[in-house]
N, C-alpha and C positions, 0 to 999 in steps of 0.2 A: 504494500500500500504506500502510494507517496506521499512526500509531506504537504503538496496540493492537494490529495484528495482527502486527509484528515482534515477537519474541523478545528484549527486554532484559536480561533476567534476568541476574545476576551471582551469585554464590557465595561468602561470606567466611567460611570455618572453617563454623561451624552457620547463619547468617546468610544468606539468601537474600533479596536485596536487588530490587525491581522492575524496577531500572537502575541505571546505574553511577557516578549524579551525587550524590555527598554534599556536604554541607557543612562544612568542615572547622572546628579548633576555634580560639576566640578572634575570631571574626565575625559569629556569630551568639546572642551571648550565650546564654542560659539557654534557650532555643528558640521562644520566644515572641514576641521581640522586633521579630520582621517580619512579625507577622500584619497583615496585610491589603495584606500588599505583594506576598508571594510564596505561593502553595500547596504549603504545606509538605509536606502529601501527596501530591506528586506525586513527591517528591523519592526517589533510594532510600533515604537515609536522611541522621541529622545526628548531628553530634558536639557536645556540648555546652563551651562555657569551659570552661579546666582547671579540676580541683576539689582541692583539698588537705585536709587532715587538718583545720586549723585555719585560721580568714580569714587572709587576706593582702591588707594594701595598695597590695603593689605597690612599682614603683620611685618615685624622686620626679619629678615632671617639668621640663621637657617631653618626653611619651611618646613623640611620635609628630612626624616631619617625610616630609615629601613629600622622593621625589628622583627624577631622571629615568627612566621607567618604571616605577615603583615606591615605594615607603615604609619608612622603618626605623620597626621600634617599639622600644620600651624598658619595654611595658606592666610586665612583672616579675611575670607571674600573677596580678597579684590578682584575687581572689576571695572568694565569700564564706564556702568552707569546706563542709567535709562534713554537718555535723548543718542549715543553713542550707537547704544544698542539697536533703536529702533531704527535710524541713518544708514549704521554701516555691517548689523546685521541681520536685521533683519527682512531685506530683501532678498539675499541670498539664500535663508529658509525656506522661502516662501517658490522655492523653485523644488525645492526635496517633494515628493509624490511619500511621505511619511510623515502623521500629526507629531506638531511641536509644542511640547508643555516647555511654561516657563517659571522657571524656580525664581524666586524672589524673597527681598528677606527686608526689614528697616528694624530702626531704633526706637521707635513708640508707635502706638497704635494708630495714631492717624498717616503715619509714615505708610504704615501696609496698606493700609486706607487708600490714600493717595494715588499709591502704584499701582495698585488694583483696576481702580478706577481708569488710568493712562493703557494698562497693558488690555482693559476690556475694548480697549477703543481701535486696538490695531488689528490688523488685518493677518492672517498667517499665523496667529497664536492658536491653537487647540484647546488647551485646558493651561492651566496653574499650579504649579506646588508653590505650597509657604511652608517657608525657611522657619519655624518658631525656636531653634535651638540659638536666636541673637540675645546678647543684652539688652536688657530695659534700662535704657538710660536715665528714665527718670524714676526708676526703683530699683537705685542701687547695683544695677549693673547685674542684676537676677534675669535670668535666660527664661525667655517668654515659656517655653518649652518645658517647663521643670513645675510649674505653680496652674493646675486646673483650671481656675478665672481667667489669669493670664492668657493662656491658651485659647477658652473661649471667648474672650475680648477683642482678640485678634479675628479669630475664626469669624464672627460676628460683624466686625469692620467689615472686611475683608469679602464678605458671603454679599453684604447690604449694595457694595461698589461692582459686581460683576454679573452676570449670567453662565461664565463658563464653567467645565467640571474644573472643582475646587478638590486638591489633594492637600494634605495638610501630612507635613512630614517627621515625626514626632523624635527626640530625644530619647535613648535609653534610659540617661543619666539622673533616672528619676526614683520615687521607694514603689511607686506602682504603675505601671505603662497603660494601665485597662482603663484606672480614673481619668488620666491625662485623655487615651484614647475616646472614652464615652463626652465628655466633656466636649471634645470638638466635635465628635458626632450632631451631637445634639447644639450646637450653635452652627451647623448649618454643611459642615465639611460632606462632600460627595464619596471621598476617598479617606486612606490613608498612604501614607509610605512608612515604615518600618523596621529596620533602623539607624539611626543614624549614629556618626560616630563615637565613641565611648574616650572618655576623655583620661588621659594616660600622659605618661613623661620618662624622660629617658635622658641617664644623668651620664657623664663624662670624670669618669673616677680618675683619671690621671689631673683634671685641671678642677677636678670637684663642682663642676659646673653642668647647670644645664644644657644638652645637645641644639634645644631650640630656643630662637630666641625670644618666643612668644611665653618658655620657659614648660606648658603644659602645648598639648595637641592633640586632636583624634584620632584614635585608633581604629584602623579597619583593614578591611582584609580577613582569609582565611579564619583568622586566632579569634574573628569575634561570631562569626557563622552559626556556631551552637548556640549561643546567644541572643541573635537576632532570631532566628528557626524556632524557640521557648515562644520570642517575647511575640512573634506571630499567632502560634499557634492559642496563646491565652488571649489573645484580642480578639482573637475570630471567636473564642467563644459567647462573647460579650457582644458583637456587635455586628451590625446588619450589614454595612457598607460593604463594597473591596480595599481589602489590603493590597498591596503591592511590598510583597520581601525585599527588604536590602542588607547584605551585608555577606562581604566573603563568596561572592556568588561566583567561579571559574567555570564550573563544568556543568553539562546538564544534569549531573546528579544531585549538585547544591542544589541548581535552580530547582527540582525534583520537592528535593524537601522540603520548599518553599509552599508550593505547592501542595502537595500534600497535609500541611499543616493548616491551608487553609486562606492561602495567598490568592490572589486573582491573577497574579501580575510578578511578573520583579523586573528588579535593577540590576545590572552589571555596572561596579565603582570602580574599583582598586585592579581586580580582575584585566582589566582592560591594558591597563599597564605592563601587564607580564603577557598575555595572549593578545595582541588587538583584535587577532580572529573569534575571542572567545564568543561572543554575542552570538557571530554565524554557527558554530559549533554548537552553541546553547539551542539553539531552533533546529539545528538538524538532530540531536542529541535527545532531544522530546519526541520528535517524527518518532524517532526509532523506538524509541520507551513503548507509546502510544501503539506503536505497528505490533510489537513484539503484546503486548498485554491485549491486545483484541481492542482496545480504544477506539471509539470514530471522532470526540469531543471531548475537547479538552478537559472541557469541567466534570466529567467523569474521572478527571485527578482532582481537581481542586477539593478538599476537605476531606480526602479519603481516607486520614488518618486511621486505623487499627489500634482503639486501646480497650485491653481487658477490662474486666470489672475489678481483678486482682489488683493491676496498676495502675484503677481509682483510688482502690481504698489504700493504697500506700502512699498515692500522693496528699489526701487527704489526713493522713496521718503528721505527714511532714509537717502539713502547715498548722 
């Protein structure tokens, strides 16, 4: 059976996606960046670098160190801003035959507000993710992402300024992923993505110092996988929307577990850097899962999970 006569199709709010492999945001720059390495059209879709209101530099470096399965960054969003954005690229998207969501992040709530409102107004955008893992600037510098209200205050702005599918992209780095996640649910979010990166740091023992110079950075890749694939699989129990899995995702078998735990969707982040092919591999890698198990649709994996009664009541034990 081939991977055109299987059933890929995925569903994100208005968003109907050819399959379930997107590319998530801050790896594939402004969308262009991989042509002629990947077919970008075959992808169900991409997310573009965050974009903000106004450029941004970024933190200072060094951004970026390798660690065991994985990498912290400390990029700091930079970017080259909204009016940049829509000038000089976003013409170019609007030539790609694959929907372009657009990740976007600000420093207070009428900030997301605002941008909302400008990216609803352009032509070639598909849907939205929001950034909530920024600082609140005017609370102390607390990551919208980590605080339920916050989250929904955002979500809320953000829902009131647009019409398109609205993904809302949550923070692990929290004591409960379900509150945060129900929270934007219910203030209007279409979607989720889950998760983002896990905040880590990596010290330099001969000069005693920190590796980066943002000093902490997100960790992702491989080493956080088990992690994200948990913090999915307990969202999906809680809530109606689509997930979209991120984290650690290289081969069709991550994206697999994704899946299976109850994902709609996922992301390829860090992956992309060590494989650029991996995306295409990820979509042929499902064909073959899907051929091999008798599958005609896809969503006959989505939430397919297998768990005894035995290993309720031990998890339930746990908590």
């Amino acid at each position: 059976m081939s991977e055109q006569i299987l059933d890929m199709t995925v569903i994100i709010g208005k968003l109907v996606l050819r399959n379930p492999v997107i590319i998530a945001s801050g790896v594939f720059g402004y969308g262009r960046e991989y042509d002629g390495l990947i077919d970008v059209e075959r992808l169900g879709a991409i997310i573009t670098k965050g974009i903000s209101l106004r450029p941004s530099l970024g933190n200072p470096g060094p951004r970026i160190v390798e660690t065991p399965s994985g990498m912290l960054n400390a990029i700091g969003l930079h970017n080259i801003g909204f009016d940049a954005f829509v000038k000089e690229k976003l013409p170019l998207l609007r030539q790609l035959n694959v929907p372009v969501i657009v990740n976007f992040y600000g420093s207070s709530v009428e900030e997301y507000a605002e941008l909302a409102r400008k990216l609803n107004e352009c032509d070639g955008i598909s849907g939205l993710e929001v950034n909530i893992s920024c600082p609140n600037i005017r609370n102390g510098g607390i990551a919208f992402g980590i605080d339920a209200d916050m989250a929904a205050a955002v979500t809320r702005a953000v829902r009131g300024e647009t019409a398109l599918p609205l993904i809302v992209k949550l923070s692990p780095n929290v004591t409960s992923i379900v509150d945060i996640a129900l929270s934007v649910v219910n203030a209007g979010a279409d979607a989720l993505s889950l998760i983002n990166t896990i905040t880590g740091m990596v010290i330099d023992i001969e000069s005693q110092t920190p590796v980066l110079g943002n000093i902490t950075g997100g960790l992702s890749g491989p080493a956080i996988r088990p992690i994200a694939v948990r913090m999915v699989w307990e969202v999906a129990q809680h809530v109606a929307v689509p997930i979209i899995g991120v984290g650690g995702i290289i081969t069709a078998d991550d994206a697999l577990q994704f899946l299976i735990a109850g994902a709609t969707a996922i992301q390829v982040g860090t992956g992309i850097f060590v494989n650029p092919k991996a995306p295409e591999e990820i979509i042929t890698g499902i064909a073959s899962f899907m051929t091999r198990h008798h599958y005609v649709h896809i969503t006959d994996i989505i939430g397919s999970l297998r768990v005894s009664s035995k290993s309720e009541d031990s998890d339930a034990r746990d908590k």
